[in-house]
N, C-alpha and C positions, 0 to 999 in steps of 0.2 A: 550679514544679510542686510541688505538697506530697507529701509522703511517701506520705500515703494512696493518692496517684494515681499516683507511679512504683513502688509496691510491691504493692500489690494486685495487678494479672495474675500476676506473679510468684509469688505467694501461693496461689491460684486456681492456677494451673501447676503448681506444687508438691504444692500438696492432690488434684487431680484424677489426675496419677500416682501419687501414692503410693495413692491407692485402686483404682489400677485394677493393680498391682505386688500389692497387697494379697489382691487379689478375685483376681490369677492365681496366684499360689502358693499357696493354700488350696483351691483345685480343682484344681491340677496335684497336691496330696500325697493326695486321694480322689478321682479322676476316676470309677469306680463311683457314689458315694455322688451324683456330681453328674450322671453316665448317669440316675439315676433321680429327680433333679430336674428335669431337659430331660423328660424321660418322661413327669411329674406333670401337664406341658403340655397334653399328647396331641394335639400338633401335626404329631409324626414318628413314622414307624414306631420299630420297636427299634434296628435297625441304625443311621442314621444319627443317635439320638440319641447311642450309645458316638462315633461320628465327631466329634461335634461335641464330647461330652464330654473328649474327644483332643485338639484342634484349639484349641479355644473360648480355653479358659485359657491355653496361650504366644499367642496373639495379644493378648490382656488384657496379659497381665506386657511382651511387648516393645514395644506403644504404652505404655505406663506408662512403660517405662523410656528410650523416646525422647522422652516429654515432661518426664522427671524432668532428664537430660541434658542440656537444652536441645539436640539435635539432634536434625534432622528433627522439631521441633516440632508443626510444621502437619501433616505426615503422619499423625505418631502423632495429632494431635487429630483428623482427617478418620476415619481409623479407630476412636477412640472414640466420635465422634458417632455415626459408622455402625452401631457396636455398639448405641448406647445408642437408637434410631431401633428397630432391631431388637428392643431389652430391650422399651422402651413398648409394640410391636404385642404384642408376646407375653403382657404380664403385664396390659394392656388387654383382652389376648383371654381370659384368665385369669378376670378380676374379670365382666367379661359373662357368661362362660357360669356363674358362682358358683362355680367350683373355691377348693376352699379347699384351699392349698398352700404350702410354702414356697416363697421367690421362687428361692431357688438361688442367691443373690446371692454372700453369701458364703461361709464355711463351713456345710457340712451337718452335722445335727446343734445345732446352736446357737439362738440365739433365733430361733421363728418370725418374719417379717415376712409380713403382709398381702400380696395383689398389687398395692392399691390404694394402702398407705405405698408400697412398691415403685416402684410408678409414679411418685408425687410424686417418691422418693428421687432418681429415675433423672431427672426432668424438671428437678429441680436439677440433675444432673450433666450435662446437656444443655447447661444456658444457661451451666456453666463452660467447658464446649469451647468453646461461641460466644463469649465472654471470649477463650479462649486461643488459637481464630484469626484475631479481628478486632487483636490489640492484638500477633499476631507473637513474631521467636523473639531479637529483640533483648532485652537485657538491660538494666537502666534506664540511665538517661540520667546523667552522674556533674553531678553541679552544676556550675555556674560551667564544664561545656565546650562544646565548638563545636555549637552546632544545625545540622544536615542536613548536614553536611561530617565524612568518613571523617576527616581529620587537624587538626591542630592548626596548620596552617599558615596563614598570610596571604595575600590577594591580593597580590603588587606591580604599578606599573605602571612604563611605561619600558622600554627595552629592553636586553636584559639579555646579558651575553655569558661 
């Protein structure tokens, strides 16, 4: 197997936590600033946009940090897709009705992005989950070791005592 092919998920696993680690500690240090990016939406009342502004960001930062981990991989990536299934309706629902708004993505305050980059942004980060849970939470294959066998040991035959 070449390099490219046992390193790449890995790689993709790597990148896809660390952004999603990224995007929750920069809304966990301004949850206000990010209340009123959920708001921009105008999807939710007031109330449950501060809720989610609360909530939204440790569930970002801890799938990030279980897919950074390597444990509970598939979890943390089930919950980003989900997220990110979530992000498209929203910033799809954005770009339709012409809201021109920041995505909320990452820090507020910082460069505008469109709904519409947004969306693409997001539809990449989609098909890396689909990467990170078709391809699992093993870790590459080491060269020259045993294919589909947990140990390094031989068949024997005969009987043994």
């Amino acid at each position: 197997m070449s390099g490219v092919k046992r390193y790449l998920p890995v790689v993709v696993r790597v990148a896809l936590g660390a952004v999603f680690v990224y995007a929750g500690v920069t809304k966990i240090a301004d949850p206000v600033g990010f209340a009123g990016s959920i708001a921009a939406y105008q999807v939710l009342p007031y109330f449950p946009s501060y809720l989610v502004a609360a909530v939204l960001p440790w569930v970002e930062l801890f799938s990030g940090l279980l897919i950074l981990s390597g444990y509970r991989v598939k979890a943390g990536a089930l919950v980003i897709g989900a997220l990110n299934l979530i992000f498209i309706a929203a910033l799809a629902s954005a770009a339709v009705r012409g809201l021109d708004i920041d995505c909320g993505c990452f820090k507020e305050g910082g460069a505008k992005v469109s709904p519409l980059l947004a969306l693409l942004r997001d539809l990449v980060f989609l098909a890396m989950t689909a990467v990170v849970l078709t391809t699992g939470e093993k870790a590459p294959p080491e060269p020259g070791g045993s294919a589909g066998h947990p140990c390094d040991c031989t068949e024997t035959s005969g009987n043994q005592m």
